[in-house]
C-alpha positions as CSV (number, residue, x, y, z in Angstrom):
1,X,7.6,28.6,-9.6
2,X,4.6,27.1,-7.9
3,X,2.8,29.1,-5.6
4,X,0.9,25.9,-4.3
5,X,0.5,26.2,-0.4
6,X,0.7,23.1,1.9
7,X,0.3,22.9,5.5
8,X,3.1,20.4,6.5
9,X,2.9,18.2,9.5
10,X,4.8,19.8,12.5
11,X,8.1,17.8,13.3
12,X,7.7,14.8,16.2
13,X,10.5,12.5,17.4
14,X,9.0,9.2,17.7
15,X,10.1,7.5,21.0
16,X,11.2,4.0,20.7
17,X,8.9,1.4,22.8
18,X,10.3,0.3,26.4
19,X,9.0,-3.5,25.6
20,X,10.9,-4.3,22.7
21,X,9.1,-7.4,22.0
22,X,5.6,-5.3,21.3
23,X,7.1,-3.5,18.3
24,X,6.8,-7.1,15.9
25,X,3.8,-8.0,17.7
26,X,1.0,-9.2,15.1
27,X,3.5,-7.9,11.8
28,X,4.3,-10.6,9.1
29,X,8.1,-10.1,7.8
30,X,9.4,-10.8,4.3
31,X,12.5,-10.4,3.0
32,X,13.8,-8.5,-0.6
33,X,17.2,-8.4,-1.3
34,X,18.3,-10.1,2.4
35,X,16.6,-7.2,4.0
36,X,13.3,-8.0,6.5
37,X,10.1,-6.0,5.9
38,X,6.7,-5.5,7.3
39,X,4.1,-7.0,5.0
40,X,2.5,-3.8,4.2
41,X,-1.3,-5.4,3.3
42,X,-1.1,-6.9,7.1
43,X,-0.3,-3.3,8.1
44,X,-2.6,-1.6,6.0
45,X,-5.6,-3.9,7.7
46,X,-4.2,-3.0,11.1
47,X,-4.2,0.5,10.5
48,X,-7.9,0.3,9.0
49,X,-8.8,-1.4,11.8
50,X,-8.0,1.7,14.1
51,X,-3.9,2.1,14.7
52,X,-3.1,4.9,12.1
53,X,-4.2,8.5,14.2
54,X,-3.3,9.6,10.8
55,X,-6.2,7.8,8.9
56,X,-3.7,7.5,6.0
57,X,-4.2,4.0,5.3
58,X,-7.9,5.1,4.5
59,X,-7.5,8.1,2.8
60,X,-5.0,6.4,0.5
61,X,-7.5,3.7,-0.1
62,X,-10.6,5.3,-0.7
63,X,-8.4,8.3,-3.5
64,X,-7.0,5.3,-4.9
65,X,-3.6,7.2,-4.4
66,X,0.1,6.7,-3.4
67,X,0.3,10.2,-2.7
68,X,-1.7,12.9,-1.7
69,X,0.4,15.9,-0.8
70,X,0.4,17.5,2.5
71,X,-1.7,14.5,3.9
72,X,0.1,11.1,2.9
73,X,3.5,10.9,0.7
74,X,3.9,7.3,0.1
75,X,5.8,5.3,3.0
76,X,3.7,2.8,3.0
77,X,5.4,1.5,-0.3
78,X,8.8,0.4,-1.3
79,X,9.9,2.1,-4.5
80,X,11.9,0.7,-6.7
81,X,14.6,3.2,-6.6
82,X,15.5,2.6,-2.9
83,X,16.6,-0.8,-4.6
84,X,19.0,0.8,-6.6
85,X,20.6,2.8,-4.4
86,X,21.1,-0.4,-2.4
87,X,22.6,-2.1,-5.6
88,X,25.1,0.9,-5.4
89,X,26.3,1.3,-2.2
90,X,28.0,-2.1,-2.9
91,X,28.9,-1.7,-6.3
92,X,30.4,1.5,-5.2
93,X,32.0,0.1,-1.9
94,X,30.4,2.8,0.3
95,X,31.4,2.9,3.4
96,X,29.4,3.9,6.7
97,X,31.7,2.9,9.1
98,X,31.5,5.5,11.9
99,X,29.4,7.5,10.0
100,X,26.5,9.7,10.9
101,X,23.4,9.4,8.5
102,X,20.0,10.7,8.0
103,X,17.9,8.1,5.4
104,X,15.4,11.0,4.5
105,X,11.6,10.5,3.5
106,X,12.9,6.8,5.0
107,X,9.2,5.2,4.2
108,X,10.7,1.3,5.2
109,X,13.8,2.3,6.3
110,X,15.9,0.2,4.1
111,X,18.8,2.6,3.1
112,X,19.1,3.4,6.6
113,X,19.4,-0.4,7.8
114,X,21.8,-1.1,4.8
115,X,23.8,2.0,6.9
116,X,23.3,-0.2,10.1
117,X,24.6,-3.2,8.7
118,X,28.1,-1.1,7.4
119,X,28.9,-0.3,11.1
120,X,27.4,3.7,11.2
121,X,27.5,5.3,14.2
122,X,24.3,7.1,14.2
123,X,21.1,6.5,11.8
124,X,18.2,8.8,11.6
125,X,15.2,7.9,10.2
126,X,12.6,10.5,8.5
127,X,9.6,10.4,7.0
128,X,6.6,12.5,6.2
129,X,4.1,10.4,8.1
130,X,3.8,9.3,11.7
131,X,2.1,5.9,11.0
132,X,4.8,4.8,8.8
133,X,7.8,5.5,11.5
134,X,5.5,3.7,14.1
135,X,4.3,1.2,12.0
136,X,6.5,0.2,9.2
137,X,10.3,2.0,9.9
138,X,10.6,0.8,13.7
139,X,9.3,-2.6,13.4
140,X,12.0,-2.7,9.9
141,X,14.6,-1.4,11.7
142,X,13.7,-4.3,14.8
143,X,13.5,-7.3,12.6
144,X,16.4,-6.7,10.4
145,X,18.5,-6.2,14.1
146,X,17.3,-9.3,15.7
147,X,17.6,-11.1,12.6
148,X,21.4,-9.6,11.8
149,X,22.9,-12.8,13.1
150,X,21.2,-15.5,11.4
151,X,20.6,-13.8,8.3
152,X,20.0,-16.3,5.1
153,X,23.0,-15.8,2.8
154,X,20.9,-16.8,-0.4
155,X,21.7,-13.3,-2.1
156,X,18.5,-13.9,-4.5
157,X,16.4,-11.1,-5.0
158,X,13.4,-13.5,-4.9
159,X,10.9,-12.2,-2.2
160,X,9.6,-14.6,0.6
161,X,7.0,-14.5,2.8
162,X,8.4,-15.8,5.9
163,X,6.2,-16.4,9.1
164,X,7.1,-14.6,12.3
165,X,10.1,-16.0,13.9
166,X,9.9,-16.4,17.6
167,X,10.5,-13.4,19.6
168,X,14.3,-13.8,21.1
169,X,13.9,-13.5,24.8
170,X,17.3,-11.7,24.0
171,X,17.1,-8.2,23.2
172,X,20.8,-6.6,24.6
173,X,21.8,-6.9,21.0
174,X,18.8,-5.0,19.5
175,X,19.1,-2.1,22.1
176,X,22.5,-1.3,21.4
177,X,21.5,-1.0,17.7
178,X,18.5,0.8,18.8
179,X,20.9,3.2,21.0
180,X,22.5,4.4,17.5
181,X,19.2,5.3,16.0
182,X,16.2,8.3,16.1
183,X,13.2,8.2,14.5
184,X,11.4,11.6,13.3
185,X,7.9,12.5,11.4
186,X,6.5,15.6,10.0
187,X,7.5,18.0,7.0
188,X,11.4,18.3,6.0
189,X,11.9,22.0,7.3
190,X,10.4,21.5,10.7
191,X,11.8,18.0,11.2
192,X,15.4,20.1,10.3
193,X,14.3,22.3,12.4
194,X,13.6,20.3,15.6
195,X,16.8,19.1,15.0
196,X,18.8,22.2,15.0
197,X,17.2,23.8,17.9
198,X,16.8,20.8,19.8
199,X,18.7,20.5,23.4
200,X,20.1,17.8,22.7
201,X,23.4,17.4,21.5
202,X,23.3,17.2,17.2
203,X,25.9,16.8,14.6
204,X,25.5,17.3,11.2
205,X,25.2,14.5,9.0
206,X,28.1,12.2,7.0
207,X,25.9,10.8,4.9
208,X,22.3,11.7,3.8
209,X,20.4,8.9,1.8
210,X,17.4,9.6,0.2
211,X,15.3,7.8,-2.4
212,X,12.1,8.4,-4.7
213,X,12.0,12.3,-2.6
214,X,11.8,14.7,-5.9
215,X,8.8,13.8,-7.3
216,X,7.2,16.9,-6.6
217,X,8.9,20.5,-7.8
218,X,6.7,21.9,-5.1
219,X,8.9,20.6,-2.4
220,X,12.3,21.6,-4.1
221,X,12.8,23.9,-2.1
222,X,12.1,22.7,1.4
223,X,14.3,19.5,0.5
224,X,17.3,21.8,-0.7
225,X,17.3,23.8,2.3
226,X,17.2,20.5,5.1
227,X,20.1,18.8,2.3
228,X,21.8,21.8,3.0
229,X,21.2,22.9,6.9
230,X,22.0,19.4,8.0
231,X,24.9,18.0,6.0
232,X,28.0,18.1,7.5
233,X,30.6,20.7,5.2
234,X,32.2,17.4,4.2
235,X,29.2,15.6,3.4
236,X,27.5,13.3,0.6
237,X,24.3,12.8,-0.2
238,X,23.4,9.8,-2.0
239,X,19.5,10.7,-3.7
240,X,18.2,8.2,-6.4
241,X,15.0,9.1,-8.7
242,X,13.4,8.5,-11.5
243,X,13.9,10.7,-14.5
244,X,9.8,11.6,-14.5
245,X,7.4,11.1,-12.5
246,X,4.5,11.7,-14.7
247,X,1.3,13.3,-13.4
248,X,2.8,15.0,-10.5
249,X,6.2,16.7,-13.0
250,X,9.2,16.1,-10.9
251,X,12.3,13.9,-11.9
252,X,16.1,14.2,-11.2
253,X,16.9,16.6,-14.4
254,X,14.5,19.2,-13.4
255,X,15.7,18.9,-9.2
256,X,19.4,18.9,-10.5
257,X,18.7,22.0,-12.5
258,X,17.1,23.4,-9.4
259,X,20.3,22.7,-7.7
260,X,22.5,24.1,-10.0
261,X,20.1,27.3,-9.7
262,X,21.0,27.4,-5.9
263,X,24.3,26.7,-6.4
264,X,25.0,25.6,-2.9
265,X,26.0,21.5,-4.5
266,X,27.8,20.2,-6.3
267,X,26.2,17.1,-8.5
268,X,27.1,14.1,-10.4
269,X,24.7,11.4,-12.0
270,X,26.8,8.5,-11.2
271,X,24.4,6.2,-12.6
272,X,21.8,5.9,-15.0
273,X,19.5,2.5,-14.9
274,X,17.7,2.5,-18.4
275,X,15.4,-0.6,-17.6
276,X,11.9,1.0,-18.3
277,X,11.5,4.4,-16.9
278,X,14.7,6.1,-16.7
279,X,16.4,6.0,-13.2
280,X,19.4,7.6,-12.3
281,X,21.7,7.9,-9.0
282,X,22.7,11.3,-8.1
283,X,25.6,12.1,-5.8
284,X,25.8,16.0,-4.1
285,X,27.9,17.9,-2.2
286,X,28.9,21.3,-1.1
287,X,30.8,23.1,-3.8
């Protein structure tokens, strides 16, 4: 094993705005898949132009890099595999009615607005980097909210650049979706471990989604250990990832190996997308 030594950002929870209306100010929405999204280039000027205290935006830029470990991890992205998760939660009929879920190293925050949409109880949003829960997740997790009602039923996959729709004077709607949901940054053990030792009240998890997360074998470890502290004992986790990520050695055969190691899960690959790079969907839970 690696003896590689990261610092990891200490664990925050992000508190949501009082004036709802600031969170879309000056963000241009699309829509993939009839989900809304920030357009990430109109963020990324933003964030050059002085809102990320992170200075990802720059340090990605200048290394020419959608990762650089320890510092940035690549929320400001969509990968593809969040997609096909998506694709399988309705192929699969899976339900989140009720549910508690974590969407874990959220980036956009798709998986865990898809969990919205089916009715969840709670939704928990994680990811690495401050900027991309204040920037990107929130204002996601806003739009697709206000925009729940009206939604286009075209179904296409086509993406759009829509302009800003007026901001709804409205917002009782959006705070009772926002009243299900907490948004956290900072590394996978602290974040679990804000959680646990937190004063608030916390239940373990129904559901944990999680896309595009194993890239690197140097975080095995930390991500086994938060699957397995915050799952409920009756718990799924839905991960999806690519067979193998090449320069930085991860991919789902070498984590399910490392999770057969541990042999806390139980794993299944329930499905394997062959279109270019191999992608597969894995579901775990405890044995």
């Amino acid at each position: 094993p690696s003896k590689k030594k990261f610092c990891f950002k200490a664990a925050k929870e992000h508190n949501i705005p009082e004036d709802l209306n600031k969170i879309l100010e000056n963000k241009v929405m699309e829509t993939v898949s009839d989900l809304y999204y920030v357009n990430m280039s109109v963020v990324e000027m933003k964030c050059l132009d002085g809102a990320d205290g992170e200075g990802i935006v720059a340090k990605s830029v200048s290394s020419h890099s959608d990762l650089i470990p320890g510092v940035y991890e690549g929320g400001l992205k969509i990968w593809e595999c969040t997609f096909d998760l998506i694709d399988y939660f309705s192929e699969a009929e899976i339900q989140f009615t009720n549910k508690t879920v974590l969407d874990l190293g959220c980036g956009a925050g798709l998986l865990g607005i898809v969990a919205l949409r089916g009715k969840a109880e709670k939704v928990h949003f994680q990811d690495y980097n401050s900027t991309v829960i204040d920037e990107i997740t929130l204002s996601n997790v806003v739009a697709n909210s206000i925009n729940e009602g009206n939604r286009m039923g075209s179904g296409d996959d086509r993406r759009t650049s829509k302009p800003p729709s007026k901001r709804p004077k409205k917002v009782e709607c959006l705070a009772d979706v926002l009243a299900k949901c907490r948004f956290f940054s900072g590394g996978w053990s602290e974040v679990s471990q804000l959680l646990l030792s937190s004063n608030k009240p916390f239940s373990k998890y129904d559901v944990i989604l999680t896309s595009e997360t194993i890239y690197n074998p140097d975080y095995y470890s930390a991500l086994h250990d938060t699957l397995a502290q915050l799952l409920d004992k009756n718990g799924c986790v839905y991960l999806a990832g690519k067979a193998h990520y090449f320069g930085v050695g991860g991919g789902i055969y070498l984590f399910e190996k490392f999770i057969v190691e541990r042999n806390v899960f139980k794993t299944s690959i329930v499905k394997i997308i062959d279109k270019g790079l191999q992608r597969c969907i894995m579901e775990m839970a405890f044995k």
